[in-house]
C-alpha positions in Angstrom: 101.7 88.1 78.4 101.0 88.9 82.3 100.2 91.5 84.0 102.9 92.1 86.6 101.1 94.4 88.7 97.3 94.6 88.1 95.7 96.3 90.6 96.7 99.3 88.9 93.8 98.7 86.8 91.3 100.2 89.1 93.3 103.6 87.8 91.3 103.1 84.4 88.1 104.3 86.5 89.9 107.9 86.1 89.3 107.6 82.1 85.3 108.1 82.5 85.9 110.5 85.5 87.8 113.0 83.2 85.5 112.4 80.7 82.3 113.4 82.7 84.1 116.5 84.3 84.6 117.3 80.5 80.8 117.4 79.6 80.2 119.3 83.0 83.0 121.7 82.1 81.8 122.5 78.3 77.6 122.5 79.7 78.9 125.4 82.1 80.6 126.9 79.7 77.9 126.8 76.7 75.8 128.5 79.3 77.9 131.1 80.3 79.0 132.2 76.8 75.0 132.1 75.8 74.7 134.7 78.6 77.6 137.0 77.1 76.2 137.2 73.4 74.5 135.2 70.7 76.2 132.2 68.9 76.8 134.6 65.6 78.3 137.3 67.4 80.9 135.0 69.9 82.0 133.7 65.9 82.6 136.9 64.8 84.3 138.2 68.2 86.8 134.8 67.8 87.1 134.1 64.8 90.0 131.4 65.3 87.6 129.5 68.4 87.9 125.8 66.9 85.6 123.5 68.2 87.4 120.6 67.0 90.3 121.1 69.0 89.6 121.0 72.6 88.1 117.6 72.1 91.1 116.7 70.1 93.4 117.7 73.2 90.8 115.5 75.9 91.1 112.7 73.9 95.2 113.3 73.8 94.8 113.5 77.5 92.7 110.4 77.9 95.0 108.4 75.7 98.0 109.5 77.8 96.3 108.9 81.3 95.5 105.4 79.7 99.5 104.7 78.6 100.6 105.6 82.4 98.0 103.2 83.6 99.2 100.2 81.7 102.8 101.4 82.1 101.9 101.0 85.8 100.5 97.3 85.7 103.9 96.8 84.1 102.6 93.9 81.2 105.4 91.2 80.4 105.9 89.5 77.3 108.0 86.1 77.6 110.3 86.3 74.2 111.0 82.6 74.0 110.0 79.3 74.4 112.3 76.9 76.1 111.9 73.5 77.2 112.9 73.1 81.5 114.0 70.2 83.4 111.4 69.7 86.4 111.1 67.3 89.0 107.2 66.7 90.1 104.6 64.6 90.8 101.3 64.7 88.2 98.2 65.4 90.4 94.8 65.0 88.5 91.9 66.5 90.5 88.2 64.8 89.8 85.6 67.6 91.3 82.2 66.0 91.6 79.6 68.2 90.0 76.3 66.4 90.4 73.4 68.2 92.2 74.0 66.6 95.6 77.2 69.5 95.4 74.9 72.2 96.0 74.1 71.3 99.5 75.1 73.7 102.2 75.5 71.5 105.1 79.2 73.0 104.7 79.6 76.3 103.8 79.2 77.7 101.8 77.8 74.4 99.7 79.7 70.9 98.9 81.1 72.2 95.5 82.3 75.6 96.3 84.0 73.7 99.4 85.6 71.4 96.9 86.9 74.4 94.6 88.4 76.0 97.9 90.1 72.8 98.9 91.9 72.2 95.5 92.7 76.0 95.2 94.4 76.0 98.2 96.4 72.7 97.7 97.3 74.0 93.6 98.8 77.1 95.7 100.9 75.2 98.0 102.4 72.7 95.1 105.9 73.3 93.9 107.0 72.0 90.5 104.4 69.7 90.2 102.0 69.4 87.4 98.3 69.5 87.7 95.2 68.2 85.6 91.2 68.7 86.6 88.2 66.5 85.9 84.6 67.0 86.1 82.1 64.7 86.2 79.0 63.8 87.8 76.6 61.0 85.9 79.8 61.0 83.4 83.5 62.4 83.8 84.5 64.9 81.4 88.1 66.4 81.1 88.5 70.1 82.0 91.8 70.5 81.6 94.8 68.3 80.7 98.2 68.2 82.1 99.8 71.2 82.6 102.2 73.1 84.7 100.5 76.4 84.2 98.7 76.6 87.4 96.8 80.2 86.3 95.6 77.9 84.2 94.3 75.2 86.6 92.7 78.5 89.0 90.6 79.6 85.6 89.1 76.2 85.2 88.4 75.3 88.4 86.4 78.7 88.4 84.1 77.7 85.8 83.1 74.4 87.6 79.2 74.2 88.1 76.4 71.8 88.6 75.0 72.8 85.3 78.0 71.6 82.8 77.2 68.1 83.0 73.6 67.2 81.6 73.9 63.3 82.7 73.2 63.7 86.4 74.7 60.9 88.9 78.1 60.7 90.6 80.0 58.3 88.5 83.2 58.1 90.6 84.0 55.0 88.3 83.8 57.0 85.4 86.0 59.8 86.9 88.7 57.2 87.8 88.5 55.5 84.3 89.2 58.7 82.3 91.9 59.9 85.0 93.3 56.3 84.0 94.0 57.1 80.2 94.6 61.2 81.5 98.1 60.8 82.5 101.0 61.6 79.8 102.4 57.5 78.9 105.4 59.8 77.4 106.4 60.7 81.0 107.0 58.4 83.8 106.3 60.3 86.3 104.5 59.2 89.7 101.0 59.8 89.9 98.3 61.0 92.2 94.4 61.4 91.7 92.1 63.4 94.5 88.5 62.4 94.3 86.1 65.4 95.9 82.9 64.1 96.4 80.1 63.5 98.9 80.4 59.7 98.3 77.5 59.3 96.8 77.9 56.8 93.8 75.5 55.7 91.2 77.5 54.1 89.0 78.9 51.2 90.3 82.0 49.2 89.8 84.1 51.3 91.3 86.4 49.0 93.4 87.5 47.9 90.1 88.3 50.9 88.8 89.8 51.8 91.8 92.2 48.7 91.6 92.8 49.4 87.7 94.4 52.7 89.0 96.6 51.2 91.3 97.6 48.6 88.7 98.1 51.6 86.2 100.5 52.9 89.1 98.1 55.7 90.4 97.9 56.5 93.9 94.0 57.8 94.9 93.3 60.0 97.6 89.6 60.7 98.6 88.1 63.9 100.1 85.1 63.7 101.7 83.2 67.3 101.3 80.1 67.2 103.1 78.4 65.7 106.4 76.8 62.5 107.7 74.0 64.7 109.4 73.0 66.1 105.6 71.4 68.5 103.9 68.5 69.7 101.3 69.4 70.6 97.6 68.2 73.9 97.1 66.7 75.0 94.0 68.0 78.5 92.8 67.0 81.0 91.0 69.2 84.2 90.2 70.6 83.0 93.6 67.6 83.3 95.3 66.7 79.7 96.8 63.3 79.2 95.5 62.5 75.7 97.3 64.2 72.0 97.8 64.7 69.4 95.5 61.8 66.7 96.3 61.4 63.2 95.3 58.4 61.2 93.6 56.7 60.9 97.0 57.2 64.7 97.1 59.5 64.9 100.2 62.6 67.1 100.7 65.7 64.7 99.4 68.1 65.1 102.0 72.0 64.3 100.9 74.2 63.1 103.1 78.0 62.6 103.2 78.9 58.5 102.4 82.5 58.4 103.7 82.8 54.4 103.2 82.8 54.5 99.4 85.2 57.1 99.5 87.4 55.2 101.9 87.0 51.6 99.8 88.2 53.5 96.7 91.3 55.1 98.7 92.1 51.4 100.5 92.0 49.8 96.9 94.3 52.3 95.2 97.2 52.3 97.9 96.1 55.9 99.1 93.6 57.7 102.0 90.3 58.9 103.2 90.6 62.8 104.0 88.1 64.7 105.9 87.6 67.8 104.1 85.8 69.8 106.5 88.4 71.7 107.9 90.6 73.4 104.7 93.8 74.0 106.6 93.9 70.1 107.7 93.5 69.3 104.5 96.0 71.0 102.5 98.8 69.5 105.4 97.8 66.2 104.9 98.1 66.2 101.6 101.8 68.4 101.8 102.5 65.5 104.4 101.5 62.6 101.5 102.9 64.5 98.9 106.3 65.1 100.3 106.4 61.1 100.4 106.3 60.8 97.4 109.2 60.0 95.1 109.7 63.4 92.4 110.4 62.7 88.9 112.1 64.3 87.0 110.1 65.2 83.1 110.1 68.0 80.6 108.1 71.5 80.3 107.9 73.8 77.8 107.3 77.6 79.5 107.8 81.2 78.2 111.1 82.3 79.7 112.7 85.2 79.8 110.1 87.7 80.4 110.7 91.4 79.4 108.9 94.4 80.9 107.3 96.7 77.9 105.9 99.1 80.6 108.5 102.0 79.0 106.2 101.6 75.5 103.2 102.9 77.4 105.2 105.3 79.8 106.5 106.8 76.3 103.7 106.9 74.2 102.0 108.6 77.4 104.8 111.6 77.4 104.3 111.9 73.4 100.7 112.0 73.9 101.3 115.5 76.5 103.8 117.3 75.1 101.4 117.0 71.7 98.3 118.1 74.2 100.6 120.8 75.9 102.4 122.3 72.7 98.7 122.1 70.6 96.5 125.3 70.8 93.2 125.6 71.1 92.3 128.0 68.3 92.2 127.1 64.3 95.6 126.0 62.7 96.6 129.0 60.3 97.8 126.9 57.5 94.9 124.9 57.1 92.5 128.0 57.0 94.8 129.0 54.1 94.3 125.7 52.2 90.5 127.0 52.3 89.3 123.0 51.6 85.6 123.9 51.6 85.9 126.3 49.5 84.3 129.1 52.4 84.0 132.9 51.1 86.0 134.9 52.9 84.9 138.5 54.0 86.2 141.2 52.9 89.2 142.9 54.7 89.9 139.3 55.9 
């Protein structure tokens, strides 16, 4: 299902806004009819006052206001599966996620940067399909192949410096599980982008690199970060509480190593990116991309979508012609079913 049109779901606010005009509304009034007479005597002056009623007919109300809203965002429902021809280029994304990440000597820190830079890029792609790794002493796979790029925006979301306990930046590890990522089934070209600050600890990574290229993948590098450096900060709620020290107790400062990234990129047929400067980097890599030869593989994606905004538009109008034609005082018939057995006064 998707929502076609969901910034009408600020409207929902209205729901507790009715609501708490209600309560005002039935305070005032339980004030002004204690002024008028005593409870006993307002039952005996209307004797067919329900009290269920009125909060029968808000909660009509409420239910309708809710079934315009929703008609509003205008949800679609895809009724079939189907399997598409499309002609792309499979793009795996490693994000580096190690500590060094958190350093704001580009803002608003390395790792944000990085999420910025591959959002913007997702949102430029075509046809193509996309897959995103995380990894910092160890890579770990986010999420696989796909062509759903909501998808790819929700995961790259939940990226952090806290989801890999192993600390380090194991480019070699990234590139080795990117490696064994892509779909054999589909022979499709193939791109990786490294983010990272360059700072490798776990060596071996000009073999990897050429392993890629044997394996036919193409590796990019973006450097996120500076040569000048920066402090880690240590958080806390979002507060920085101090700076990351080392055993000698001074401030570790983390600096941008562009010549790992560049070996890596030289080894696996592909290029060094500066990615200070978003906009340059999303037209290099159109300008790379667009190089490259599309293939042409298979997708399977919900086709075919239906609006079912009229259900909720519908069920809305039931919902207030039921409030409009319902009264507010007791329904005759069930008074005459007498269901709690109530003495009735005589003359009644």
């Amino acid at each position: 299902m998707i929502l076609e049109e969901k910034i009408y779901l600020w409207f929902l606010l209205l729901i507790p806004a009715v609501l708490l005009l209600y309560l005002i509304f039935r305070i005032w009034q339980k004030r002004a009819r204690s002024k008028f007479a005593r409870p006993e005597l307002l039952s005996y002056l209307s004797p067919n006052r329900s009290s269920f009623k009125p909060l029968l007919k808000l909660l009509l109300v409420l239910l309708a206001l809710g079934g315009l809203v929703i008609g509003l965002v205008n949800p679609k429902i895809g009724s079939q599966l189907e399997t598409v021809k499309r002609e792309g280029v499979d793009i795996v994304f490693a994000v580096d996620v190690s500590k060094s990440m958190e350093a704001e000597d580009i803002a608003p820190n390395r790792l944000e940067k990085s999420k910025q830079l591959v959002r913007q890029i997702i949102g430029d792609l075509g046809s193509d399909r996309v897959g995103i790794i995380a990894y910092a002493g160890s890579a770990f796979p986010q999420l696989p192949i796909t062509t759903d790029y909501g998808a790819a925006e929700m995961f790259l979301e939940s990226l952090n410096t806290d989801m890999i306990s192993s600390q380090g930046t194991a480019i070699g590890d990234a590139i080795d599980l990117a490696i064994g990522f892509f779909d054999d089934n589909q022979q499709t070209n193939r791109v990786m982008f490294i983010l990272s600050d360059g700072e490798d600890h776990g060596g071996n990574i000009e073999d990897m690199a050429r392993q890629a290229s044997e394996a036919g993948i193409r590796i990019y590098t973006v450097g996120v970060g500076t040569t000048k450096g920066g402090p880690i900060p240590v958080k806390r709620n979002g507060v920085v509480q101090n700076y990351k020290k080392d055993n000698q107790g001074e401030t570790v400062i983390t600096r941008l190593d562009p010549g790992v990234l560049q070996e890596i990129a030289k080894e696996a047929n592909g290029q060094y990116i500066d990615g200070s400067v978003t906009a340059e980097v999303t037209e290099k890599v159109q300008e790379e991309l667009l190089g490259i030869e599309k293939t042409e593989f298979e997708a399977k994606q919900f086709a075919d979508y239906k609006s079912q905004f009229q259900w909720f538009v519908g069920l809305a109008i039931l919902l207030l012609l039921l409030d409009i034609f319902m009264l507010e005082g007791k329904t005759g018939w069930i008074r005459k079913l007498n269901l709690f057995n109530e003495k009735r006064k005589t003359g009644e």
